[in-house]
N, C-alpha and C positions, 0 to 999 in steps of 0.2 A: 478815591482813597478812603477807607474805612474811615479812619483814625476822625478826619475832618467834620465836625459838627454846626450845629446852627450857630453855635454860642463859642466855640474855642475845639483846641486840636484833644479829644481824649481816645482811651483805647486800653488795650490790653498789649503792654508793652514785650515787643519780641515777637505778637500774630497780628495786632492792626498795624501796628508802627514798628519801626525801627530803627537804628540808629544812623544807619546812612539818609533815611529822612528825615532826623530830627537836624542833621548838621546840612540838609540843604537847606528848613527851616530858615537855620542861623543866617545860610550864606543869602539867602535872596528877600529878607525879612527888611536889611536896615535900607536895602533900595527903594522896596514897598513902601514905606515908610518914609524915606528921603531925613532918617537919621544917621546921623554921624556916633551917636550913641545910642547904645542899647542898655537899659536897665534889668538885670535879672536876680530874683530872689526865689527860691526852691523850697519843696516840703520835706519832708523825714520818708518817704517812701522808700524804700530797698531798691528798685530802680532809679533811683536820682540819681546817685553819682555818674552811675554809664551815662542817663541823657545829659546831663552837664558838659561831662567832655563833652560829647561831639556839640551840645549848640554851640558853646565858650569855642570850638575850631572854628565853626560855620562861622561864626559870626566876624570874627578877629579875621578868618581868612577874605571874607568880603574890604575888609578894610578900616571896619565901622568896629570901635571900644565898645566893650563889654564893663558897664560899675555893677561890682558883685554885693550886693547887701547879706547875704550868706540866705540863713534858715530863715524861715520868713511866712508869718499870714498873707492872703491874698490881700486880704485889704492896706497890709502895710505897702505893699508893692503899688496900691494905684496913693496913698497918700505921697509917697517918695514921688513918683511919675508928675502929680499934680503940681506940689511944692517946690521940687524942684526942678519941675521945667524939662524932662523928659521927651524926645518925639517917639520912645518907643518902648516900651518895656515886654519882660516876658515873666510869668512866675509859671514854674512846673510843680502840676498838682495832680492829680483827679480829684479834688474834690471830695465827697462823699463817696466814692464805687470804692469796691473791696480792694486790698491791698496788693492784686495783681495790676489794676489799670495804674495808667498815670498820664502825662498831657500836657498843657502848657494852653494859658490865659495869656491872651496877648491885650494889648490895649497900645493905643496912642499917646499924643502930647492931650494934657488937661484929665488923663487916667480915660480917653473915650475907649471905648471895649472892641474890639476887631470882633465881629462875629462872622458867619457865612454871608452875608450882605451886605456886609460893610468893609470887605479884605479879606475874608478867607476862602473865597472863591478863585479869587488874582493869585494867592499866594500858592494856592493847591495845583491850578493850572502850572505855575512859574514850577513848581517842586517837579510835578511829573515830566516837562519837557524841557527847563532851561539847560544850557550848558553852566558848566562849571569853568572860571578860569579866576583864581586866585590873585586877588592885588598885589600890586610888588610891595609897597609898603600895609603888611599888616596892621594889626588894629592891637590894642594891650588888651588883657583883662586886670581891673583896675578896684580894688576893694574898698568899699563904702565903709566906712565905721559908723558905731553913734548913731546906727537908724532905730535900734530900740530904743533907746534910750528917747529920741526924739519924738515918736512915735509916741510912745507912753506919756510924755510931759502933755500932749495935744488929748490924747482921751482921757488925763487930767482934769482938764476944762470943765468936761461936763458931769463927773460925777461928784455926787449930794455925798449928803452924810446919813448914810442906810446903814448906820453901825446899830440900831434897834432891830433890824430884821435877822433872822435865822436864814443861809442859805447855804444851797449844797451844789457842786458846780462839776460837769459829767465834762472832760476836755476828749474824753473819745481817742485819747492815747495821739491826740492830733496834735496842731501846729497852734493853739489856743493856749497847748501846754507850756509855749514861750514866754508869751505876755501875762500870762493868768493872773498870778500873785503879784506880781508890781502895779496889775491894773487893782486887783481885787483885795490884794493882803492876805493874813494866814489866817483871819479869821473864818472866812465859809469851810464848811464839810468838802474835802475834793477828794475824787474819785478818778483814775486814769490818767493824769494830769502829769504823765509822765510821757515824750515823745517817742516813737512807737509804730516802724512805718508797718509793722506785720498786725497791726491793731489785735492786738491780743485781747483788752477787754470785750472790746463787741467793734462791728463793723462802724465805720464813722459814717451813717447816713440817721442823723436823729429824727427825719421825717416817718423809717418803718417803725411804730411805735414800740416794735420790740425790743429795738438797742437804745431803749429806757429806762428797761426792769432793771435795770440795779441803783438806779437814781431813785427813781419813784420808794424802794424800799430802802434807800436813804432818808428819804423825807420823811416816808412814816413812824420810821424807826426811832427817829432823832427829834423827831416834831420840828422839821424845818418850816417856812413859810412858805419855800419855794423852791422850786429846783432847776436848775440852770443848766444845756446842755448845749455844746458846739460839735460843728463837722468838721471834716478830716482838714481842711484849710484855711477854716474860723473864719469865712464868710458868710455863714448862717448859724442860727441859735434859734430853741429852743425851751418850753419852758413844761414845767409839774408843779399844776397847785399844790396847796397845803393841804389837801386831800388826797394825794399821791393821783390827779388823772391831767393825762396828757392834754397840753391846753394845746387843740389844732389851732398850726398858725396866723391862718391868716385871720383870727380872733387879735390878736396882738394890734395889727393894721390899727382897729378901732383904738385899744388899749394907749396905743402910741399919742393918738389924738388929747388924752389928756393932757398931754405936757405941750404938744405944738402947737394946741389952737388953743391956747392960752389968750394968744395976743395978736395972731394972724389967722385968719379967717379963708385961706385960702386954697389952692387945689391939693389933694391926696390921691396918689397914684395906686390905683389896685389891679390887679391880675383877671385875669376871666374866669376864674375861677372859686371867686371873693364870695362868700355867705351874705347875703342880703341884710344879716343881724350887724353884718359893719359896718355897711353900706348905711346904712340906717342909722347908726350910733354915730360915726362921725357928721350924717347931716344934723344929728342935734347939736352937736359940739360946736354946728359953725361951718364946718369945712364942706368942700367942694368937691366928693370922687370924682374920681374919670378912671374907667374901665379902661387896661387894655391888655397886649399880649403876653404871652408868659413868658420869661427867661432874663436875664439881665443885659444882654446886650441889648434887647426892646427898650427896658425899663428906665437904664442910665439915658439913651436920647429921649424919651420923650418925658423923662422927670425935666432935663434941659428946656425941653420945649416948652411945657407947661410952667416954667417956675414952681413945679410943685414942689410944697414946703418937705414933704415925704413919702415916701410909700412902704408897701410891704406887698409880700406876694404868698401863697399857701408851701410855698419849699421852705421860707424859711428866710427868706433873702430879705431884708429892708434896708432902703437908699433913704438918705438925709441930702440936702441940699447943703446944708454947712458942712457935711462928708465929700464933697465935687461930685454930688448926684450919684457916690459910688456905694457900694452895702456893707457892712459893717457889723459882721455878729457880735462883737467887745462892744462899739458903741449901742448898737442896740438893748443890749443887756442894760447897760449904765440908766440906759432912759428907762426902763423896767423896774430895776432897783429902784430908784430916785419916785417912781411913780404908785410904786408897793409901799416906799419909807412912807409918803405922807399919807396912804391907807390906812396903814396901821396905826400910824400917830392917833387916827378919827374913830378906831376900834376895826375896821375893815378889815376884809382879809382879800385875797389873790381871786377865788374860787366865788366869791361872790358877784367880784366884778367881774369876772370873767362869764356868771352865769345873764348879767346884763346885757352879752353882746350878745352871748350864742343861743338866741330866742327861738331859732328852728330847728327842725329835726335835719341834721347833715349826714350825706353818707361817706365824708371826706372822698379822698382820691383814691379809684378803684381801677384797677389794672386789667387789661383783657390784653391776651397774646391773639395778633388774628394775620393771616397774609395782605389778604388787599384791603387795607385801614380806610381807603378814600369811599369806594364802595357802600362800607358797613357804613361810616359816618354819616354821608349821604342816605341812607335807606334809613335810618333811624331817623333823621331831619324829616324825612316825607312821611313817613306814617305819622308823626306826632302833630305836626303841621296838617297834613291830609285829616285829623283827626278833631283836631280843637285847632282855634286861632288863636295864635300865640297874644300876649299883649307888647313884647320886645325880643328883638332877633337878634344878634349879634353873629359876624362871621369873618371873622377877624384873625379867629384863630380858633380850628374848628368852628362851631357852633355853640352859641348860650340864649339857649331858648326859653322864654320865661310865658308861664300863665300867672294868672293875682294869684294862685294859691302853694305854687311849688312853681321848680327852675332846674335846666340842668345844662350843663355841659359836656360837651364830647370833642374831641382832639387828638391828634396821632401826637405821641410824644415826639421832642425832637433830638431827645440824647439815646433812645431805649427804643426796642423794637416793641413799645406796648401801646394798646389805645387806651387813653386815659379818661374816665368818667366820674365827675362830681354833681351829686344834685342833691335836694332842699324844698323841704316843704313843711308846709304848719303843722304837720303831725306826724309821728310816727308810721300811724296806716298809712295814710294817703304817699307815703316816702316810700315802703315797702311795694306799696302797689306798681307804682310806677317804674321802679330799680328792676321787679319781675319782670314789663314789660320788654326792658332797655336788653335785659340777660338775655330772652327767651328771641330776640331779633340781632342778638350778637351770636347767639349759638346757633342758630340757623346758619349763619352765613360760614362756621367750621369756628367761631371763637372761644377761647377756654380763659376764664378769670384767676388772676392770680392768686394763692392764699397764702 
Protein backbone atom coordinates (compact mmCIF):
# COMPACT_ATOMS: atom_id res chain seq x y z
CA UNK A 1 0.00 0.00 0.00
CA UNK A 2 1.50 3.25 -1.29
CA UNK A 3 0.30 5.33 1.47
CA UNK A 4 2.33 3.21 4.29
CA UNK A 5 5.82 4.70 5.12
CA UNK A 6 8.85 4.21 7.33
CA UNK A 7 7.81 6.80 9.75
CA UNK A 8 3.69 7.07 9.67
CA UNK A 9 0.80 6.47 6.87
CA UNK A 10 1.28 9.64 4.24
CA UNK A 11 0.07 10.09 0.51
CA UNK A 12 -1.85 12.04 -1.83
CA UNK A 13 -5.30 11.56 -0.43
CA UNK A 14 -8.02 10.08 -3.09
CA UNK A 15 -4.66 8.21 -5.33
CA UNK A 16 -2.42 6.55 -2.42
CA UNK A 17 -5.07 6.29 0.26
CA UNK A 18 -8.59 6.50 0.78
CA UNK A 19 -11.08 6.71 2.77
CA UNK A 20 -12.31 3.13 2.97
CA UNK A 21 -8.56 2.68 4.36
CA UNK A 22 -8.47 5.36 6.50
CA UNK A 23 -11.76 3.84 8.42
CA UNK A 24 -9.98 0.20 8.48
CA UNK A 25 -7.03 2.21 9.82
CA UNK A 26 -9.68 3.22 12.68
CA UNK A 27 -11.22 -0.15 12.87
CA UNK A 28 -8.05 -2.47 13.41
CA UNK A 29 -5.75 0.32 15.08
CA UNK A 30 -7.20 0.19 18.89
CA UNK A 31 -6.54 -3.92 18.65
CA UNK A 32 -2.96 -3.33 17.55
CA UNK A 33 -2.53 -1.33 20.19
CA UNK A 34 -4.71 -3.23 22.75
CA UNK A 35 -6.32 0.42 23.45
CA UNK A 36 -9.59 0.96 24.75
CA UNK A 37 -8.94 4.62 23.84
CA UNK A 38 -7.83 6.36 20.97
CA UNK A 39 -6.63 9.92 21.06
CA UNK A 40 -7.05 12.15 17.84
CA UNK A 41 -6.03 15.64 16.94
CA UNK A 42 -6.01 16.80 13.04
CA UNK A 43 -4.34 19.74 10.92
CA UNK A 44 -6.30 22.49 8.84
CA UNK A 45 -5.71 20.44 5.36
CA UNK A 46 -8.90 20.58 2.91
CA UNK A 47 -8.86 16.80 3.24
CA UNK A 48 -9.23 16.55 7.06
CA UNK A 49 -12.70 16.52 7.49
CA UNK A 50 -13.50 13.47 4.99
CA UNK A 51 -10.50 11.50 6.67
CA UNK A 52 -11.92 12.32 10.10
CA UNK A 53 -15.18 10.86 9.52
CA UNK A 54 -14.30 7.60 8.33
CA UNK A 55 -11.20 7.22 11.11
CA UNK A 56 -13.89 8.72 14.14
CA UNK A 57 -16.30 5.32 12.29
CA UNK A 58 -13.44 2.94 12.21
CA UNK A 59 -12.49 3.42 15.23
CA UNK A 60 -15.98 3.80 17.54
CA UNK A 61 -17.01 0.85 15.23
CA UNK A 62 -14.25 -1.41 16.54
CA UNK A 63 -15.44 -0.51 20.04
CA UNK A 64 -12.62 1.55 21.23
CA UNK A 65 -13.48 5.80 22.28
CA UNK A 66 -12.31 8.19 20.12
CA UNK A 67 -11.04 11.82 22.79
CA UNK A 68 -11.21 14.39 20.13
CA UNK A 69 -8.72 17.37 21.08
CA UNK A 70 -10.02 19.17 17.71
CA UNK A 71 -7.05 21.27 15.60
CA UNK A 72 -3.89 20.56 16.88
CA UNK A 73 0.27 20.64 16.30
CA UNK A 74 1.78 17.23 16.19
CA UNK A 75 3.63 17.85 19.10
CA UNK A 76 0.49 18.73 21.11
CA UNK A 77 -0.85 15.31 20.21
CA UNK A 78 2.23 13.29 21.69
CA UNK A 79 2.33 15.72 24.92
CA UNK A 80 -1.70 14.96 25.50
CA UNK A 81 -0.60 10.88 24.65
CA UNK A 82 2.26 11.27 27.26
CA UNK A 83 0.50 13.09 30.20
CA UNK A 84 -2.27 11.74 30.04
CA UNK A 85 -1.64 8.36 29.67
CA UNK A 86 -2.96 7.44 26.20
CA UNK A 87 -2.25 3.61 24.77
CA UNK A 88 -2.85 5.17 21.34
CA UNK A 89 -3.20 8.26 19.58
CA UNK A 90 -3.43 9.44 16.01
CA UNK A 91 -2.94 13.05 14.50
CA UNK A 92 -3.77 13.54 10.57
CA UNK A 93 -1.23 15.69 8.98
CA UNK A 94 1.22 15.50 6.12
CA UNK A 95 3.42 17.38 7.47
CA UNK A 96 5.37 19.53 5.25
CA UNK A 97 4.31 17.80 1.50
CA UNK A 98 2.12 20.23 -0.55
CA UNK A 99 -1.47 20.67 0.23
CA UNK A 100 -2.75 17.74 -1.81
CA UNK A 101 -1.03 14.96 0.66
CA UNK A 102 -2.31 14.21 3.94
CA UNK A 103 -1.68 11.08 6.53
CA UNK A 104 -1.85 10.26 10.03
CA UNK A 105 1.22 10.07 12.76
CA UNK A 106 0.26 7.32 14.90
CA UNK A 107 2.14 6.66 18.29
CA UNK A 108 1.69 4.61 21.48
CA UNK A 109 1.28 4.92 25.30
CA UNK A 110 4.36 7.35 26.57
CA UNK A 111 3.89 9.41 22.87
CA UNK A 112 6.31 6.18 21.41
CA UNK A 113 6.01 6.65 17.41
CA UNK A 114 4.46 3.51 15.42
CA UNK A 115 6.65 3.55 12.41
CA UNK A 116 7.16 0.77 9.59
CA UNK A 117 9.09 -1.34 12.37
CA UNK A 118 7.57 -0.94 15.07
CA UNK A 119 3.47 -1.49 13.94
CA UNK A 120 2.99 -0.25 10.68
CA UNK A 121 3.94 -3.28 8.90
CA UNK A 122 1.12 -5.54 11.43
CA UNK A 123 -1.23 -2.68 10.71
CA UNK A 124 -0.81 -2.62 6.83
CA UNK A 125 -1.03 -6.47 6.57
CA UNK A 126 -4.24 -6.33 9.13
CA UNK A 127 -5.86 -3.23 6.59
CA UNK A 128 -5.30 -5.26 3.42
CA UNK A 129 -6.73 -8.75 4.55
CA UNK A 130 -8.78 -8.45 7.89
CA UNK A 131 -12.44 -8.97 7.83
CA UNK A 132 -14.63 -6.32 9.09
CA UNK A 133 -17.28 -7.09 11.78
CA UNK A 134 -18.31 -4.27 13.91
CA UNK A 135 -18.78 -4.44 17.81
CA UNK A 136 -22.12 -4.46 19.30
CA UNK A 137 -21.42 -2.06 21.67
CA UNK A 138 -19.73 0.93 19.89
CA UNK A 139 -17.24 3.24 21.10
CA UNK A 140 -18.25 7.40 21.64
CA UNK A 141 -16.35 10.12 20.27
CA UNK A 142 -15.66 12.14 23.27
CA UNK A 143 -14.19 15.93 23.16
CA UNK A 144 -11.16 17.06 24.96
CA UNK A 145 -11.37 20.55 26.08
CA UNK A 146 -8.44 22.88 27.63
CA UNK A 147 -5.58 20.99 25.56
CA UNK A 148 -4.50 24.39 24.35
CA UNK A 149 -4.76 25.97 27.02
CA UNK A 150 -2.72 23.16 28.89
CA UNK A 151 -0.37 22.81 26.31
CA UNK A 152 0.62 26.52 26.34
CA UNK A 153 0.92 26.79 30.26
CA UNK A 154 3.90 23.63 29.84
CA UNK A 155 5.94 25.65 26.93
CA UNK A 156 5.56 28.47 29.51
CA UNK A 157 8.01 26.78 31.51
CA UNK A 158 10.78 27.33 29.50
CA UNK A 159 10.63 30.54 28.00
CA UNK A 160 13.13 33.46 29.09
CA UNK A 161 12.49 36.84 28.78
CA UNK A 162 13.91 37.70 24.79
CA UNK A 163 11.70 40.85 25.05
CA UNK A 164 15.36 42.63 23.80
CA UNK A 165 15.38 40.70 20.74
CA UNK A 166 13.67 41.78 17.24
CA UNK A 167 11.88 38.57 15.77
CA UNK A 168 9.94 37.68 12.64
CA UNK A 169 7.95 34.38 12.83
CA UNK A 170 6.98 32.47 9.10
CA UNK A 171 3.91 29.96 10.68
CA UNK A 172 3.63 28.73 6.81
CA UNK A 173 -0.24 29.37 6.84
CA UNK A 174 0.31 25.93 9.22
CA UNK A 175 -0.96 24.44 12.50
CA UNK A 176 1.98 26.83 14.43
CA UNK A 177 -0.64 29.36 13.47
CA UNK A 178 -2.73 27.97 16.69
CA UNK A 179 -0.20 28.40 19.48
CA UNK A 180 1.85 31.20 17.94
CA UNK A 181 0.97 34.29 19.91
CA UNK A 182 -0.09 32.75 23.39
CA UNK A 183 3.39 31.09 23.09
CA UNK A 184 5.20 34.21 21.54
CA UNK A 185 2.80 37.35 22.09
CA UNK A 186 2.10 40.20 19.38
CA UNK A 187 5.28 41.43 19.68
CA UNK A 188 7.44 39.43 16.76
CA UNK A 189 6.84 40.56 13.02
CA UNK A 190 4.36 37.50 11.78
CA UNK A 191 3.91 36.47 8.53
CA UNK A 192 1.11 33.60 7.34
CA UNK A 193 0.21 32.94 10.83
CA UNK A 194 -3.14 32.64 9.68
CA UNK A 195 -4.52 28.64 9.21
CA UNK A 196 -4.55 27.71 5.84
CA UNK A 197 -4.83 24.18 4.55
CA UNK A 198 -4.37 25.21 0.69
CA UNK A 199 -1.05 27.07 2.11
CA UNK A 200 -1.48 29.89 -0.01
CA UNK A 201 1.66 31.75 1.22
CA UNK A 202 4.35 29.14 0.05
CA UNK A 203 4.43 25.47 0.64
CA UNK A 204 4.97 24.45 4.30
CA UNK A 205 8.25 22.37 3.90
CA UNK A 206 10.84 25.22 5.40
CA UNK A 207 13.77 22.87 4.72
CA UNK A 208 13.46 23.80 0.53
CA UNK A 209 15.23 27.15 1.32
CA UNK A 210 12.84 28.75 -1.15
CA UNK A 211 9.65 28.85 1.07
CA UNK A 212 11.91 31.35 2.99
CA UNK A 213 12.16 34.28 0.75
CA UNK A 214 9.51 36.21 2.36
CA UNK A 215 10.88 35.90 5.97
CA UNK A 216 14.35 36.40 5.04
CA UNK A 217 13.14 39.87 3.35
CA UNK A 218 11.34 40.36 6.52
CA UNK A 219 14.37 40.30 8.50
CA UNK A 220 16.25 42.59 6.19
CA UNK A 221 13.66 44.83 5.74
CA UNK A 222 12.90 45.38 9.35
CA UNK A 223 16.42 44.71 10.94
CA UNK A 224 15.09 41.76 12.89
CA UNK A 225 17.66 39.49 14.68
CA UNK A 226 16.16 36.62 13.62
CA UNK A 227 13.76 34.90 11.82
CA UNK A 228 11.73 31.98 12.86
CA UNK A 229 9.98 29.59 10.44
CA UNK A 230 7.64 26.37 11.22
CA UNK A 231 6.04 23.47 8.93
CA UNK A 232 2.74 22.60 8.08
CA UNK A 233 2.24 20.56 11.60
CA UNK A 234 4.77 22.62 13.88
CA UNK A 235 6.97 19.71 14.50
CA UNK A 236 9.90 21.40 12.97
CA UNK A 237 11.40 24.99 12.76
CA UNK A 238 13.63 26.76 11.35
CA UNK A 239 15.69 29.65 11.42
CA UNK A 240 17.21 33.41 9.24
CA UNK A 241 20.04 35.14 10.86
CA UNK A 242 20.20 38.76 11.11
CA UNK A 243 21.80 38.79 7.79
CA UNK A 244 18.70 37.31 6.13
CA UNK A 245 20.78 33.64 5.27
CA UNK A 246 19.24 30.49 6.03
CA UNK A 247 20.83 28.89 9.03
CA UNK A 248 21.02 24.79 7.71
CA UNK A 249 19.72 22.99 10.57
CA UNK A 250 21.37 20.82 11.68
CA UNK A 251 23.80 23.93 12.70
CA UNK A 252 21.03 24.43 15.49
CA UNK A 253 22.00 20.67 17.02
CA UNK A 254 25.24 22.49 18.14
CA UNK A 255 23.48 25.78 18.88
CA UNK A 256 21.07 23.78 21.33
CA UNK A 257 24.14 22.60 23.24
CA UNK A 258 24.49 26.13 24.73
CA UNK A 259 21.61 25.95 27.05
CA UNK A 260 21.76 21.91 27.76
CA UNK A 261 25.20 21.25 28.53
CA UNK A 262 25.12 23.86 30.92
CA UNK A 263 24.97 21.47 33.67
CA UNK A 264 24.76 17.86 32.22
CA UNK A 265 27.55 16.85 30.25
CA UNK A 266 25.82 14.04 28.67
CA UNK A 267 24.86 12.29 25.33
CA UNK A 268 23.37 14.42 22.02
CA UNK A 269 21.49 12.60 19.49
CA UNK A 270 22.46 13.40 15.86
CA UNK A 271 21.22 12.14 12.32
CA UNK A 272 23.85 10.83 9.77
CA UNK A 273 23.70 13.46 8.13
CA UNK A 274 25.15 16.00 10.92
CA UNK A 275 28.26 18.60 9.68
CA UNK A 276 31.28 17.54 11.53
CA UNK A 277 31.36 21.51 12.67
CA UNK A 278 28.64 20.21 15.38
CA UNK A 279 29.86 17.22 16.04
CA UNK A 280 32.78 19.25 17.13
CA UNK A 281 31.20 22.23 18.78
CA UNK A 282 29.07 20.13 21.02
CA UNK A 283 32.31 18.00 22.14
CA UNK A 284 33.76 21.34 23.33
CA UNK A 285 30.61 22.17 25.23
CA UNK A 286 31.03 18.90 27.09
CA UNK A 287 28.64 16.72 25.49
CA UNK A 288 28.69 13.18 24.00
CA UNK A 289 27.20 12.83 20.10
CA UNK A 290 26.14 9.55 18.97
CA UNK A 291 25.46 9.26 15.39
CA UNK A 292 22.33 7.79 14.12
CA UNK A 293 19.40 7.11 11.63
CA UNK A 294 17.44 9.66 10.11
CA UNK A 295 13.66 10.12 10.81
CA UNK A 296 11.80 10.36 14.08
CA UNK A 297 10.44 7.22 14.84
CA UNK A 298 14.54 6.05 14.88
CA UNK A 299 15.26 9.15 16.82
CA UNK A 300 12.38 9.10 19.70
CA UNK A 301 13.72 5.26 20.83
CA UNK A 302 17.05 5.56 20.86
CA UNK A 303 17.05 9.30 22.53
CA UNK A 304 15.06 6.64 25.07
CA UNK A 305 17.77 4.42 24.95
CA UNK A 306 20.52 6.69 25.24
CA UNK A 307 19.15 9.17 27.94
CA UNK A 308 20.08 11.59 25.59
CA UNK A 309 19.65 15.05 27.02
CA UNK A 310 18.62 16.04 23.26
CA UNK A 311 18.96 15.85 19.78
CA UNK A 312 18.39 17.42 16.48
CA UNK A 313 18.42 16.05 12.90
CA UNK A 314 19.25 18.30 9.40
CA UNK A 315 14.82 18.25 8.52
CA UNK A 316 14.44 20.21 11.24
CA UNK A 317 13.13 17.96 13.94
CA UNK A 318 14.63 18.27 17.61
CA UNK A 319 13.59 15.87 20.58
CA UNK A 320 14.31 17.03 24.35
CA UNK A 321 14.18 14.51 26.79
CA UNK A 322 12.05 16.85 29.19
CA UNK A 323 9.56 16.82 25.89
CA UNK A 324 9.12 12.52 26.43
CA UNK A 325 11.96 12.22 23.90
CA UNK A 326 9.37 13.68 21.34
CA UNK A 327 10.16 16.95 18.86
CA UNK A 328 8.89 20.14 19.38
CA UNK A 329 9.32 23.03 16.70
CA UNK A 330 7.48 25.72 19.65
CA UNK A 331 9.91 24.24 22.21
CA UNK A 332 12.72 24.45 20.18
CA UNK A 333 12.20 27.98 19.06
CA UNK A 334 11.86 28.88 22.98
CA UNK A 335 15.39 27.37 23.55
CA UNK A 336 16.65 29.55 20.38
CA UNK A 337 15.14 32.68 21.75
CA UNK A 338 16.27 32.26 25.26
CA UNK A 339 19.83 31.44 23.86
CA UNK A 340 19.88 34.69 21.21
CA UNK A 341 18.43 36.89 24.34
CA UNK A 342 21.68 36.27 26.42
CA UNK A 343 23.77 36.91 23.01
CA UNK A 344 22.77 39.87 22.44
CA UNK A 345 22.72 40.93 26.06
CA UNK A 346 27.04 40.17 25.52
CA UNK A 347 26.87 42.45 21.97
CA UNK A 348 26.62 39.06 19.99
CA UNK A 349 24.59 38.41 17.18
CA UNK A 350 22.61 35.08 15.59
CA UNK A 351 25.22 34.95 12.45
CA UNK A 352 28.17 34.94 14.40
CA UNK A 353 27.45 32.16 16.33
CA UNK A 354 26.19 30.37 13.92
CA UNK A 355 29.50 31.07 11.67
CA UNK A 356 31.24 29.16 14.98
CA UNK A 357 29.55 25.92 14.08
CA UNK A 358 29.39 25.86 10.43
CA UNK A 359 33.38 25.75 10.03
CA UNK A 360 33.20 23.55 6.69
CA UNK A 361 32.23 23.85 3.36
CA UNK A 362 28.59 21.81 3.28
CA UNK A 363 26.70 20.99 0.24
CA UNK A 364 23.46 20.48 2.44
CA UNK A 365 20.87 17.81 1.17
CA UNK A 366 21.04 17.21 -2.45
CA UNK A 367 18.46 15.17 -4.24
CA UNK A 368 18.84 12.65 -7.28
CA UNK A 369 15.69 11.05 -8.92
CA UNK A 370 17.19 7.35 -9.93
CA UNK A 371 15.29 3.75 -10.42
CA UNK A 372 17.51 1.20 -8.59
CA UNK A 373 18.72 3.55 -5.50
CA UNK A 374 20.52 0.36 -3.87
CA UNK A 375 22.78 -0.21 -6.84
CA UNK A 376 23.86 3.37 -7.33
CA UNK A 377 24.40 3.70 -3.49
CA UNK A 378 26.42 0.78 -3.52
CA UNK A 379 28.69 1.59 -6.68
CA UNK A 380 29.45 4.97 -5.16
CA UNK A 381 30.61 3.22 -1.76
CA UNK A 382 33.08 1.05 -3.85
CA UNK A 383 34.77 3.38 -5.97
CA UNK A 384 35.41 5.75 -3.06
CA UNK A 385 36.38 3.12 -0.78
CA UNK A 386 38.19 1.20 -3.88
CA UNK A 387 39.99 4.45 -4.06
CA UNK A 388 41.27 6.06 -0.64
CA UNK A 389 40.73 4.18 2.86
CA UNK A 390 38.23 5.80 4.50
CA UNK A 391 39.19 6.79 8.22
CA UNK A 392 35.18 5.86 9.46
CA UNK A 393 32.39 3.89 7.81
CA UNK A 394 29.01 4.14 8.81
CA UNK A 395 26.10 1.93 7.26
CA UNK A 396 23.34 2.38 9.15
CA UNK A 397 21.55 4.16 7.05
CA UNK A 398 22.94 4.39 3.61
CA UNK A 399 26.35 4.98 4.00
CA UNK A 400 28.66 8.03 5.90
CA UNK A 401 31.98 7.70 4.60
CA UNK A 402 34.44 9.94 6.20
CA UNK A 403 38.33 10.68 5.13
CA UNK A 404 40.47 13.50 7.75
CA UNK A 405 39.62 15.96 5.23
CA UNK A 406 36.04 15.73 3.82
CA UNK A 407 32.77 13.19 4.40
CA UNK A 408 29.68 12.26 2.72
CA UNK A 409 26.65 10.58 2.82
CA UNK A 410 24.37 8.69 0.57
CA UNK A 411 20.84 7.11 1.43
CA UNK A 412 17.47 6.24 -0.54
CA UNK A 413 15.05 8.54 1.18
CA UNK A 414 12.35 6.79 3.00
CA UNK A 415 9.23 9.12 2.55
CA UNK A 416 10.25 10.30 -1.40
CA UNK A 417 11.28 8.41 -4.41
CA UNK A 418 14.80 10.38 -4.14
CA UNK A 419 18.40 9.49 -3.32
CA UNK A 420 19.68 11.73 -0.98
CA UNK A 421 23.35 13.10 -0.67
CA UNK A 422 25.09 15.45 1.88
CA UNK A 423 28.79 16.03 2.05
CA UNK A 424 31.57 18.38 3.67
CA UNK A 425 34.99 19.22 3.45
CA UNK A 426 37.50 21.99 4.48
CA UNK A 427 37.24 23.83 1.57
CA UNK A 428 35.20 24.89 -1.05
CA UNK A 429 37.54 23.10 -3.91
CA UNK A 430 38.26 19.96 -2.50
CA UNK A 431 33.78 19.93 -1.76
CA UNK A 432 33.28 20.76 -5.56
CA UNK A 433 35.80 18.18 -6.48
CA UNK A 434 34.30 15.44 -4.86
CA UNK A 435 30.30 16.40 -5.31
CA UNK A 436 31.59 16.09 -9.56
CA UNK A 437 32.77 12.83 -8.75
CA UNK A 438 29.49 11.69 -6.75
CA UNK A 439 27.23 13.50 -9.98
CA UNK A 440 29.18 11.99 -12.85
CA UNK A 441 28.67 8.14 -11.10
CA UNK A 442 25.03 8.90 -10.26
CA UNK A 443 24.50 9.99 -14.02
CA UNK A 444 25.92 6.96 -15.37
CA UNK A 445 23.76 4.74 -13.77
CA UNK A 446 20.46 7.08 -15.72
CA UNK A 447 20.23 9.59 -12.28
CA UNK A 448 18.97 13.28 -12.79
CA UNK A 449 19.57 15.89 -9.69
CA UNK A 450 16.87 17.73 -8.37
CA UNK A 451 16.88 21.72 -8.88
Amino acid sequence: MKAFKAYDIRGIYGSDFDGETVYRIGFFLPGLLEAENVLVGYDCRESTPDILGHLFRGITDSGANVYDIGLATTPMVYFVTAVHGYQASVQITASHNPAEYNGLKISRRDALPVGYDTGLRELEKIVKTGGIQPAVFRGEVIELPGIKAEYTTFLEKFRGDYSNLKIGIDCSNGMASLLVRDVFGNEPEYIYDRMDGSFPGHPPNPLDERNTADLKKLVLNIGLDVGVIFDGDGDRVMFIDERGRFVRPDLITGVLGLHFLKEEKGRVLHDIRTSRGVIEFVEKLGGKPFMWKVGHSHAKLKMRELNAIYGGELAGHYYFRDFFNCDSGMLAAIHVLNILSELKKRGETFSRLIDSVNVYSNSGELNFRIDDKESVINSVRDYFIGNEKPVAFYDFDGYRIEYPQWWFNIRPSNTEPWLRLVAEAETPELLENKLEKVRELIGKAGGYEQT
